[in-house]
BAVEXLO-223279 format. One line per field, with one value per residue: residue in one letter; residue number from 1; x, y, z of N, C-alpha, C in turn. Coordinates in Angstrom, 1 decimal, padded with zeros to 4 digits. Layout:
N
residu = [A,...] $
num = [NUM,...] $
n.east = [X,...] $
n.north = [Y,...] $
n.up = [Z,...] $
ca.east = [X,...] $
ca.north = [Y,...] $
ca.up = [Z,...] $
c.east = [X,...] $
c.north = [Y,...] $
c.up = [Z,...] $
***
This chain:
116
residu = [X,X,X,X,X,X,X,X,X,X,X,X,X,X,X,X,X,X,X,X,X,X,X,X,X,X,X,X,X,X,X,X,X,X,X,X,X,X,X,X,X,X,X,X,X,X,X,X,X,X,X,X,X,X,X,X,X,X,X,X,X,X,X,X,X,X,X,X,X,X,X,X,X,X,X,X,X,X,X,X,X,X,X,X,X,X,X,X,X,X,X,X,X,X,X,X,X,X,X,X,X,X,X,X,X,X,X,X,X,X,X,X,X,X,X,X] $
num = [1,2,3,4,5,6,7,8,9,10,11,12,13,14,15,16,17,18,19,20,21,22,23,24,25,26,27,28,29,30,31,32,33,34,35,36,37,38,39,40,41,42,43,44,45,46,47,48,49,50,51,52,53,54,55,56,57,58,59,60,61,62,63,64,65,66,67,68,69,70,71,72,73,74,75,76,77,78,79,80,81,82,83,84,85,86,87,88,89,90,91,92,93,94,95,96,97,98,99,100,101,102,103,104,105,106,107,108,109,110,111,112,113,114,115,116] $
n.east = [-007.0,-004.8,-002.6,-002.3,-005.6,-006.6,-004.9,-006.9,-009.0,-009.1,-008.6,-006.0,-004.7,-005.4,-005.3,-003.5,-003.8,-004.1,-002.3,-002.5,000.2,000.9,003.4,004.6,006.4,006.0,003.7,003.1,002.3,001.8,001.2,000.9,001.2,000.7,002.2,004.9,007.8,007.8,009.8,010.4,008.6,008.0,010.1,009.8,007.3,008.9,010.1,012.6,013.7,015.6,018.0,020.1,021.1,018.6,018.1,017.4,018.6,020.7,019.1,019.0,016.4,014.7,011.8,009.1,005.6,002.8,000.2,-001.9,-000.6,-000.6,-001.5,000.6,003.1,006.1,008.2,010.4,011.2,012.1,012.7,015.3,014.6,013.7,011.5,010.6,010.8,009.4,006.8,005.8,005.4,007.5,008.8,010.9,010.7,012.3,011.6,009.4,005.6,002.6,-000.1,-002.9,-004.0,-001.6,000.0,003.5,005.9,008.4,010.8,013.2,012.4,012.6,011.6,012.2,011.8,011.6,009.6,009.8] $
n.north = [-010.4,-008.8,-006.4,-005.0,-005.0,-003.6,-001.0,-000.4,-000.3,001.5,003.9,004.5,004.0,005.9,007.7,009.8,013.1,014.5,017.1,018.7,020.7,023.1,024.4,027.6,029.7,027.2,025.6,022.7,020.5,018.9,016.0,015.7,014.2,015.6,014.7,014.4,016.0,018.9,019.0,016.4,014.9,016.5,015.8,012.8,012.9,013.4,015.9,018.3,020.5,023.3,022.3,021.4,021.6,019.9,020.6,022.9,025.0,026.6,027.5,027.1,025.9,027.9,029.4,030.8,031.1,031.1,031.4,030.1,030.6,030.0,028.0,026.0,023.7,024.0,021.5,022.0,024.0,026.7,027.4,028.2,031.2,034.5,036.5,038.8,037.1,035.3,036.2,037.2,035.1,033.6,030.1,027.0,024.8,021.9,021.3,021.7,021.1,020.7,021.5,021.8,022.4,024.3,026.9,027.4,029.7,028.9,029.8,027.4,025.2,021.7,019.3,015.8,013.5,011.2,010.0,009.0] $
n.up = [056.7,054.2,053.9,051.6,051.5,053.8,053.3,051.4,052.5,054.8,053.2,052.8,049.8,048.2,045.1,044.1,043.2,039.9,038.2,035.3,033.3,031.8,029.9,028.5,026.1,024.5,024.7,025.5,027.1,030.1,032.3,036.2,039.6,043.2,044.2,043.1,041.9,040.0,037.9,037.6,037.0,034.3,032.9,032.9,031.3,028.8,028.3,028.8,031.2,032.1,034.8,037.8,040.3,042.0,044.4,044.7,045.1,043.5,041.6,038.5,037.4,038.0,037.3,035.9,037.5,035.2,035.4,038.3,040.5,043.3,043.5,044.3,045.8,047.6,048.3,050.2,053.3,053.2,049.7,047.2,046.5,047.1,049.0,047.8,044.5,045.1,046.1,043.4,041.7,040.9,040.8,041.9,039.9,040.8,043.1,043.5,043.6,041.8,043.0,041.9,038.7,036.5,034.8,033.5,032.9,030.5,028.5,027.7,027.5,026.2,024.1,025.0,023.5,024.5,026.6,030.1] $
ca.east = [-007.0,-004.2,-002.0,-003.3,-006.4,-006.5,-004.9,-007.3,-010.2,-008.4,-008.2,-004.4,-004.2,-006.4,-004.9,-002.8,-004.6,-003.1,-002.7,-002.0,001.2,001.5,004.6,004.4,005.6,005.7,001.9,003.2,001.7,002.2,000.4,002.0,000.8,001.0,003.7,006.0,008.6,007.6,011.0,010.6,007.2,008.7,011.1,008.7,006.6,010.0,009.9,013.6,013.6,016.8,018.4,021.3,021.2,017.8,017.6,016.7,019.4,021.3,018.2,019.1,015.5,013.5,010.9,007.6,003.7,001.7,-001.3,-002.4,000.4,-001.5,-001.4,002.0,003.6,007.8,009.1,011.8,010.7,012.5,013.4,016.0,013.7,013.5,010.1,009.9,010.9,008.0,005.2,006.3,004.7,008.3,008.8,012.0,010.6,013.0,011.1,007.4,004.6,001.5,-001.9,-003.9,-003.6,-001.1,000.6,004.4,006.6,009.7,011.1,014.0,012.3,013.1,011.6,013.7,011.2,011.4,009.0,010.5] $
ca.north = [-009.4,-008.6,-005.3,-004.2,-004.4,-002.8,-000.1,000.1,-000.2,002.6,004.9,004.7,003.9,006.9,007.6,011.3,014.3,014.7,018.4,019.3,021.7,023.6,025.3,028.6,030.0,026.3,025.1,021.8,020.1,017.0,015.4,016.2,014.1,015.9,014.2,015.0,017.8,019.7,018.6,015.1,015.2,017.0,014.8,011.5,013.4,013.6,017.5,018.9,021.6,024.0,021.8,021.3,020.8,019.3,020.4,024.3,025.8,026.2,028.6,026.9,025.7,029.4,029.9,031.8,030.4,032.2,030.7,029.2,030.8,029.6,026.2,025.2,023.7,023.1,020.6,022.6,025.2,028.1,027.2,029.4,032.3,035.6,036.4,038.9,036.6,034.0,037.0,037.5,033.5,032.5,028.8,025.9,023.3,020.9,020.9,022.3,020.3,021.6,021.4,022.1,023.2,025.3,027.2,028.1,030.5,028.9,029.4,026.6,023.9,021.4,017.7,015.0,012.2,010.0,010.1,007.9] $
ca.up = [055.6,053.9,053.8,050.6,051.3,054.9,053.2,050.9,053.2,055.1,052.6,052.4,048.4,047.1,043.9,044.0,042.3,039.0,037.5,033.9,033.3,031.0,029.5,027.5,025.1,023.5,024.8,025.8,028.5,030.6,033.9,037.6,040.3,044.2,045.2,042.0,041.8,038.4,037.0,037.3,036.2,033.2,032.6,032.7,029.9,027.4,028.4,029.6,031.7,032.5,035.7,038.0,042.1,042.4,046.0,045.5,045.6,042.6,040.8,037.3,037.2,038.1,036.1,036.6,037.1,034.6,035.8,039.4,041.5,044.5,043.4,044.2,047.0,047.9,049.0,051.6,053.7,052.4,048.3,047.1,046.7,048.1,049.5,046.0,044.1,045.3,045.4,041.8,041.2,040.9,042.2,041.5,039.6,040.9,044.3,043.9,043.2,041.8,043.6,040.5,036.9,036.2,033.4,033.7,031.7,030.5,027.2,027.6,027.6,025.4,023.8,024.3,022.5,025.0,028.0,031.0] $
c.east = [-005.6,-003.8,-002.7,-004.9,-007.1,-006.1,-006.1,-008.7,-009.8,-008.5,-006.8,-004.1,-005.1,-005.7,-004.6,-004.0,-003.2,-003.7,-002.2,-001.3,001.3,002.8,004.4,005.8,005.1,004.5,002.4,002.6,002.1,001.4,001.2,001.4,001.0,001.9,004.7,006.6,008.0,008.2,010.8,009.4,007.2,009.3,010.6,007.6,007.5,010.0,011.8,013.9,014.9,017.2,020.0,021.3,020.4,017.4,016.8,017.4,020.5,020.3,018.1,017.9,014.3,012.9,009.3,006.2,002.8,000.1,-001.5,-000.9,000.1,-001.8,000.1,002.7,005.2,007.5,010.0,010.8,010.5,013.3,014.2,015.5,013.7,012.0,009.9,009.5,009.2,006.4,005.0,005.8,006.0,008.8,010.6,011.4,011.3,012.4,009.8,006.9,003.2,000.5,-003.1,-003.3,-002.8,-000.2,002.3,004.9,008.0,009.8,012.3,013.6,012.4,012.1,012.8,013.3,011.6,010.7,009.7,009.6] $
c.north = [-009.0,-007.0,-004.4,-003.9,-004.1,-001.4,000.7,000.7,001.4,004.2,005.6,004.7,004.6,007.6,009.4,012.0,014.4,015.9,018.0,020.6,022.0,024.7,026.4,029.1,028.0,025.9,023.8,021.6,018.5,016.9,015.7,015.4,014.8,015.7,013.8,015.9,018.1,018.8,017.2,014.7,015.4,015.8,013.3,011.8,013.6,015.3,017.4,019.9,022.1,023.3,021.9,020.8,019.9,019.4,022.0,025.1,026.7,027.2,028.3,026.8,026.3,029.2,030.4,031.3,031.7,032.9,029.8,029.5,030.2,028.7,025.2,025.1,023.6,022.8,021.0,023.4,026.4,027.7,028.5,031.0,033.1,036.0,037.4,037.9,035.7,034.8,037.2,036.6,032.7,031.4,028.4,024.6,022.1,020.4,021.6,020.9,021.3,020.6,021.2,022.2,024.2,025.9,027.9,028.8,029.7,028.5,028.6,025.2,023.2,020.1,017.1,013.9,011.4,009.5,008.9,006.6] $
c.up = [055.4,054.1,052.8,050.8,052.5,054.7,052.3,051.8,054.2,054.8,052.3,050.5,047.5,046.2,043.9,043.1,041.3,038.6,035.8,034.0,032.4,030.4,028.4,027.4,024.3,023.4,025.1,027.3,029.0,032.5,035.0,038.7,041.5,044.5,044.4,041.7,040.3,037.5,036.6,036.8,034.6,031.9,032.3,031.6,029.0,027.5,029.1,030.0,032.6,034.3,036.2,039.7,042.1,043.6,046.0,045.9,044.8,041.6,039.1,036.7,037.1,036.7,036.6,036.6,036.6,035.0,036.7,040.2,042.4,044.9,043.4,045.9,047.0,049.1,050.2,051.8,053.6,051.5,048.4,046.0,047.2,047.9,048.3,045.2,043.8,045.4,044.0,041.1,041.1,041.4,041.0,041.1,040.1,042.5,044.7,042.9,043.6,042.4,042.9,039.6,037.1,034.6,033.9,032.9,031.7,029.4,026.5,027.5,026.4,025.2,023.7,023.9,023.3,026.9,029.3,031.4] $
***
C-alpha cells in the first residue's frame, strides 16, 4: 500500500476546516483554511490587507474581530499584543488563523482583482 493511501486510511489527509471571513465596513468575504494566516488567506482571495513584517511584530496588520473573538488562534506564542489589546478581540492577521467564521473590522482593505 502506498503512502497516499496509508495516509489516507490513517486519517492523515482530512481536508482542513474552512471558515468564511468577513471584512467590514466593505462586506467582503473570502475562505480561511486552519492552517492559513488571515493575510495570506486574504491575499489568495484578491483582498489586500494593511502589511509589513509577517512575523507579528511590526502591528501594521492590527485589526479588530467583530465577530467570533474566540475563534482565532496565532501562530507565535505571544503576537505583538498586549494582553488589553487581545481581550479587546484585537488579533495580527499576518499570524492568526481562524477556527470558525469570523467577521473583522478593517476599513483598509483593499481589491486587488486578482486572487492568487
Amino acid at each position: 500500500m502506498g503512502a497516499p493511501a496509508v495516509a489516507s486510511r490513517c486519517g492523515y489527509n482530512r481536508a482542513m476546516p474552512t471558515s468564511t471571513i468577513t471584512l467590514q465596513p466593505a462586506g467582503w468575504s473570502f475562505p480561511a483554511d486552519a492552517d492559513t494566516p488571515l493575510l495570506r488567506a486574504a491575499e489568495q482571495a484578491g483582498i489586500e490587507l494593511p502589511s509589513s513584517c509577517r512575523n507579528g511584530t511590526c502591528r501594521t496588520c492590527l485589526c479588530r474581530v467583530a465577530e467570533g473573538a474566540g475563534r482565532v488562534r496565532h501562530l507565535v506564542e505571544w503576537p505583538g499584543l498586549s494582553l488589553e489589546e487581545k481581550c479587546d478581540g484585537y488579533i495580527l492577521p499576518c499570524i492568526a488563523v481562524a477556527l470558525e467564521d469570523l467577521t473583522l473590522e478593517q476599513r483598509l482593505a483593499k481589491r486587488t482583482g486578482r486572487p492568487d
